[in-house]
C-alpha positions in Angstrom: 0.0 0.0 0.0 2.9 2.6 1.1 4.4 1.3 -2.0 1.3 3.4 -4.0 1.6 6.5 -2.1 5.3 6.8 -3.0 4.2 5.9 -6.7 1.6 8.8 -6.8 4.0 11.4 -5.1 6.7 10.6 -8.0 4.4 10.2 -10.8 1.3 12.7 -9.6 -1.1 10.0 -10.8 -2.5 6.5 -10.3 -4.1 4.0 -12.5 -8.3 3.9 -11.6 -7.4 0.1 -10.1 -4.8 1.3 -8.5 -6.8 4.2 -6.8 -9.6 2.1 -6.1 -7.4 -0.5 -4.3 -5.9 2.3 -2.2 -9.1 3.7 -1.3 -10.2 0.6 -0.2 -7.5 -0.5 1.4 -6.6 2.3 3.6 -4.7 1.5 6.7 -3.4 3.8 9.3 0.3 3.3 8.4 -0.6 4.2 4.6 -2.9 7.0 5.8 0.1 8.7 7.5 2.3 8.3 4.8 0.1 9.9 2.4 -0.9 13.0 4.6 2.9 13.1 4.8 3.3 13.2 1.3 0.5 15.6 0.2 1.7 18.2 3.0 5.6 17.8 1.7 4.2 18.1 -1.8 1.9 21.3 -0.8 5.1 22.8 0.5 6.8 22.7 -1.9 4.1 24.2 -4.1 3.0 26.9 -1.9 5.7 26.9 1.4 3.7 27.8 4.5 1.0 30.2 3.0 -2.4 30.0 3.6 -4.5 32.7 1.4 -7.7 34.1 2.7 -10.4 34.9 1.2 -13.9 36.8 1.6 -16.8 35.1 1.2 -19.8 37.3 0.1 -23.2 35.0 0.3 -25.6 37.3 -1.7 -28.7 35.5 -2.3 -30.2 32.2 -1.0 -32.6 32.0 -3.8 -32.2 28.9 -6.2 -33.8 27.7 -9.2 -32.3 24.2 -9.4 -33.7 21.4 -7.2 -30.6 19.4 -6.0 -31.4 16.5 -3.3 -28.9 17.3 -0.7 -28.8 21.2 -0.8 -30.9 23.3 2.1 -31.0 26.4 -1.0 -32.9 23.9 -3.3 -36.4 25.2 -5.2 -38.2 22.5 -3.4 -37.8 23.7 0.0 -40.2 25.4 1.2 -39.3 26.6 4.6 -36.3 28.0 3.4 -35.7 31.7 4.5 -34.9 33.7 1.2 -32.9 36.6 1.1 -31.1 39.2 -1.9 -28.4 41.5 -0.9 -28.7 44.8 -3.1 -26.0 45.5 -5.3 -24.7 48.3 -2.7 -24.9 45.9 -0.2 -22.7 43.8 -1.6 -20.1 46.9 -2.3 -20.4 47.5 1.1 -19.4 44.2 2.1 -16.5 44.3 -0.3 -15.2 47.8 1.3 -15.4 46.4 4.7 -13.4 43.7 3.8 -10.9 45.6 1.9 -10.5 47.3 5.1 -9.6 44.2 6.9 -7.1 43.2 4.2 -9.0 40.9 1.8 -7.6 41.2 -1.6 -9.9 38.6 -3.1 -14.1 38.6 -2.9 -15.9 35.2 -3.6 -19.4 36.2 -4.7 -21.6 33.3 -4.1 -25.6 32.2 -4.4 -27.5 30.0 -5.8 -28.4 29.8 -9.2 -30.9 33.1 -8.8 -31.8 34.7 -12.2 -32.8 38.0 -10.4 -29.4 39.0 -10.7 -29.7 39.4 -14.5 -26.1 39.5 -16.5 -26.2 43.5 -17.0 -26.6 43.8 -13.5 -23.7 41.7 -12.0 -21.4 43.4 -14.7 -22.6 46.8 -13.2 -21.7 45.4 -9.8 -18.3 43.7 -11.1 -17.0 46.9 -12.8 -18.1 49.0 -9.4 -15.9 46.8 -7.4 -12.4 46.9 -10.3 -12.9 50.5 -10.2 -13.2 51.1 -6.0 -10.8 47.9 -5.6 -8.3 47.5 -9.0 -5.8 45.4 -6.8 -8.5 42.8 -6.0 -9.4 39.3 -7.3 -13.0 39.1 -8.3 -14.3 35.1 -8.1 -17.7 33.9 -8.8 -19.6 31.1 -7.8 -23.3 31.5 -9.2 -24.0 28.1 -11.1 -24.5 27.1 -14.4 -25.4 30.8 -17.0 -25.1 31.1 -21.0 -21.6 31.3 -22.3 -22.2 35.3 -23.2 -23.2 36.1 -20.0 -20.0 34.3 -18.8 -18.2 36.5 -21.3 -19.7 39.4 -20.0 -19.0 39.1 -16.4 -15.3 38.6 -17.9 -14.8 41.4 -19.3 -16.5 43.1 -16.6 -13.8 42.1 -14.8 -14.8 39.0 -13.1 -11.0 36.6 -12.6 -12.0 33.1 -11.3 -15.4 31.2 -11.3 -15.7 28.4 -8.5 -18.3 25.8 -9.9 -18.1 22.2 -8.6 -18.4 19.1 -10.7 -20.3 17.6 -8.0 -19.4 14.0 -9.0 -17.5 12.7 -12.1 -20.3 9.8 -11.9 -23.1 10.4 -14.8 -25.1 7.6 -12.4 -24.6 9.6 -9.4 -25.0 13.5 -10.6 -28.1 12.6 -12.7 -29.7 10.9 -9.1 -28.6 14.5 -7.2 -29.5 16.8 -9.7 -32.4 15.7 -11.3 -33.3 19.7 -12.8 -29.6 19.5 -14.3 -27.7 17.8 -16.9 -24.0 15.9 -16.3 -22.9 17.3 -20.0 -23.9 20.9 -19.7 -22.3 21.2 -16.1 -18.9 19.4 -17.8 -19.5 22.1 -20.7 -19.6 24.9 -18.4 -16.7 24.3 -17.1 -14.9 23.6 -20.4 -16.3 27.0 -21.4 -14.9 29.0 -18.4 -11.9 28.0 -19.2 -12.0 28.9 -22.6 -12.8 32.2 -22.0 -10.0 32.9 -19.4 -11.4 32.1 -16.2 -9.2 31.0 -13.5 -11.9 27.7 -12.7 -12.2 25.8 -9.7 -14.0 22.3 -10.0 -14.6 19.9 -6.6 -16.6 17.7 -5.5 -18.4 16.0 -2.4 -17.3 12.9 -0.3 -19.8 10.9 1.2 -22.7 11.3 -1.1 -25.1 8.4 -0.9 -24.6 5.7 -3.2 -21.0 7.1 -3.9 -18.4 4.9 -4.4 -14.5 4.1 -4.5 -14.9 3.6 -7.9 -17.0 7.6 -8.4 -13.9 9.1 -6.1 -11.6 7.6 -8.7 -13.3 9.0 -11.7 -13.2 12.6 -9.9 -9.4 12.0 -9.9 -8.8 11.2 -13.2 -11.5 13.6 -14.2 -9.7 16.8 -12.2 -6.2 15.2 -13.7 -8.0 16.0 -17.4 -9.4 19.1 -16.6 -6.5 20.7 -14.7 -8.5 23.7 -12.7 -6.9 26.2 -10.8 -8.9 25.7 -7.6 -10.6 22.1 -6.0 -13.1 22.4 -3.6 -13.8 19.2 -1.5 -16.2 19.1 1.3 -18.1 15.9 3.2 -21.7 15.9 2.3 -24.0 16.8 5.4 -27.1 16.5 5.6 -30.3 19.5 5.1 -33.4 18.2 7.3 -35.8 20.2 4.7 -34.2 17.9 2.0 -34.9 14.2 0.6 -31.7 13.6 1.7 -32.1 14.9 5.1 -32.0 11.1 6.9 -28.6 10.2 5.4 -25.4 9.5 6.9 -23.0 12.6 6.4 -19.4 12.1 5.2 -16.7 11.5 7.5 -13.7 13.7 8.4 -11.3 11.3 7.9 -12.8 10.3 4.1 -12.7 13.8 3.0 -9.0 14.0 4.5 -8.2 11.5 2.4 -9.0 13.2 -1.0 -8.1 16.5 0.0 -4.7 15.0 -0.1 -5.1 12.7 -3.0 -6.2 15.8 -4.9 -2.8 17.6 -3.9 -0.7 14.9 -5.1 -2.8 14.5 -8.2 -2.9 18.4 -9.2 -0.1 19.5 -7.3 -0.5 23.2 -7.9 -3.9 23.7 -7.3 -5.3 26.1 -4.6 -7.7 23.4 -2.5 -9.7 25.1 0.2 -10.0 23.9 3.7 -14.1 24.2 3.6 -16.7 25.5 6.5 -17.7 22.0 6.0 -15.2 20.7 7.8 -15.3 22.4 10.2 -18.6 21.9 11.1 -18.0 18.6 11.1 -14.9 18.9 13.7 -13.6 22.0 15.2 -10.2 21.2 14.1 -11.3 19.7 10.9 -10.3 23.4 8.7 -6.6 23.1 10.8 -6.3 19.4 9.7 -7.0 20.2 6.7 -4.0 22.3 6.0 -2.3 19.9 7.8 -2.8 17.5 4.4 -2.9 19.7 1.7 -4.7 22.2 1.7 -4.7 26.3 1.3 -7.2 28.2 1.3 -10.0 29.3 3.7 -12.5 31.7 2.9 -13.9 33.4 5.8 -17.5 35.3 5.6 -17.7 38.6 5.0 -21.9 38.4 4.4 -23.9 40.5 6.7 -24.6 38.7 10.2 -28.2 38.6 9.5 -28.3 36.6 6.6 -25.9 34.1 7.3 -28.1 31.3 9.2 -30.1 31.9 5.6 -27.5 30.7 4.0 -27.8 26.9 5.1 -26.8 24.4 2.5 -26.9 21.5 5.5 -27.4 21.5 9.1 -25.4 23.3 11.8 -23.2 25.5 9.5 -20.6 27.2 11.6 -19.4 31.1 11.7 -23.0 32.0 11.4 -22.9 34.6 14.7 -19.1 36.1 13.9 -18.8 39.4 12.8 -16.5 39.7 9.7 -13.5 41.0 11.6 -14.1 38.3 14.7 -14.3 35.7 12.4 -10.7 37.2 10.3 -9.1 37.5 13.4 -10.0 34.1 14.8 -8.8 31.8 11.5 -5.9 33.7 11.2 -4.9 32.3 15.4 -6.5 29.2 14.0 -4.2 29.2 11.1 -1.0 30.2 13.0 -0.9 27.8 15.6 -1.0 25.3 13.0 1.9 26.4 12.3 1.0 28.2 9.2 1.5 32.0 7.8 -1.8 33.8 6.4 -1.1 35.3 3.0 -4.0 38.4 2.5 -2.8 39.2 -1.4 -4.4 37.8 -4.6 -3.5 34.4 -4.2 -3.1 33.2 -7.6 -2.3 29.3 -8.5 0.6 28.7 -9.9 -0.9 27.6 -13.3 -2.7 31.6 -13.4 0.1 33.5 -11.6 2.4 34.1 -14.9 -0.8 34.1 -17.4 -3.3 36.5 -15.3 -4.0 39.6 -16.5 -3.2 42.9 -15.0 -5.5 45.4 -14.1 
């Protein structure tokens, strides 16, 4: 088994039946000597940075209908919200003021906020904030309203593949299709997008076999950014009575993917640290990055619930900044504020 670990970190890639083996035959010895690996390899990628980033929730409206998520159409007892276009500037000026040099817009997939619009709101923040990253993460749109929000200047777009299984995304997302989600991110790419793909572990019906085809799927499609995150649970969802992921499963392929896709940013998600308070730390500890603390107003973040008992809900932006960056430093890592471009984007991005 340690034999395959050593293989992956000279060769950055396994055969699917030697992944699937692996995965299912993961002992603690093994265990330890990949976390070893993937944190050598992240070092020496990366060093001892960790970049933040603020997170911007702006709408918890949805049109899509996806089994596991608390936002989806079908949930009636969700609490909806929309920030206004100022609001959200004012979110980005507070956290300019506390250092952020990168803004993740995120909501669901809300047609409200037309394409005119979020260019408006995209060229307002390059003007104000020329020095900062813009990143979206607003779901699946046409390719020229992607084009748009480019030359607006929007410079990444977070969209996960989900799953790499057609078997498993069509039984999630039965309002989407498996090609068009592939497409979209082929498309983003295309256009110049810095792209981040990921995926969740744990999903119901997920196998070793579906983690190995996200693998060889992220090894094709080369993003900048992976996002990986155990599935929990929603209790207003048909999915709301099944078992969440585990910590030590998602470990697991958060260091996979860093030995895989070496130069990839790879967050270390809320969603790990809702499922242990140490979970975002141990993260780092195998791989990992990034962590992307909220910069949404207070009170609209419980609004925001894409499963059950989502932490940082109460923090204000500058208690919850302060506290990761204690977090991250008795780790025993360094917070990096700036841009944070992968190494794939840093010598192609363009300059403002």
């Amino acid at each position: 088994m340690k034999q395959l670990v050593h293989k992956l970190y000279a060769r950055r890639e396994l055969s699917k039946d030697e992944l699937v083996y692996l995965l299912g035959h993961m002992d603690v010895e093994t265990r330890g000597e990949l976390f070893r690996f993937a944190r050598l390899r992240r070092e020496e990628a990366y060093g001892n940075k960790v970049y933040m980033r603020g997170l911007i929730e702006f709408s918890s409206y949805c049109r899509q209908n996806c089994l596991y998520c608390g936002l989806r159409a079908g949930n009636r007892d969700a609490e909806r919200y929309r920030l206004s276009p100022e609001e959200i500037l004012e979110c980005c000026r507070e956290g300019y003021g506390l250092g952020f040099r990168t803004f993740v817009l995120q909501s669901g997939e809300d047609p409200w906020y037309t394409a005119d619009l979020l260019a408006a709101l995209i060229r307002e923040i390059k003007s104000e904030f020329p020095d900062a990253a813009i990143t979206l993460s607003i779901g699946e749109r046409e390719e020229e309203t992607y084009r748009l929000l480019y030359e607006a200047g929007a410079d990444r777009f977070l969209m996960r593949h989900e799953t790499a299984s057609r078997r498993l995304y069509q039984f999630l997302h039965p309002s989407m299709s498996f090609d068009h989600r592939r497409k979209c991110l082929e498309t983003l790419q295309s256009i110049g997008y810095q792209v981040g793909a990921g995926f969740m572990v744990g999903l119901p019906g997920q196998t070793a076999e579906d983690l190995a085809e996200d693998m060889n799927y992220l090894k094709t499609l080369n993003p900048d950014m992976i996002g990986i995150g155990p599935f929990i649970p929603h209790d207003r969802t048909p999915l709301g009575e099944a078992k969440a992921g585990s910590l030590e499963d998602t470990l697991i392929m958060v260091a996979l993917t860093r030995l895989y896709i070496p130069d990839a940013l790879i967050p270390a998600t809320t969603a790990l640290g809702t499922l242990n308070p140490e979970g975002r730390e141990l993260a780092l500890k195998v791989g990992a990055n990034v962590v992307m603390p909220n910069l949404s107003p207070v009170f609209v973040r419980q609004k925001y619930a894409l499963y059950n008992n989502k932490i940082c809900t109460g923090d204000e932006s500058a208690q919850c900044r302060h506290c990761l960056e204690l977090r991250i430093g008795a780790a025993g890592f360094s917070v990096d504020m700036g841009r944070g471009d992968s190494l794939k984007a840093a010598g192609t991005r363009r300059h403002a």
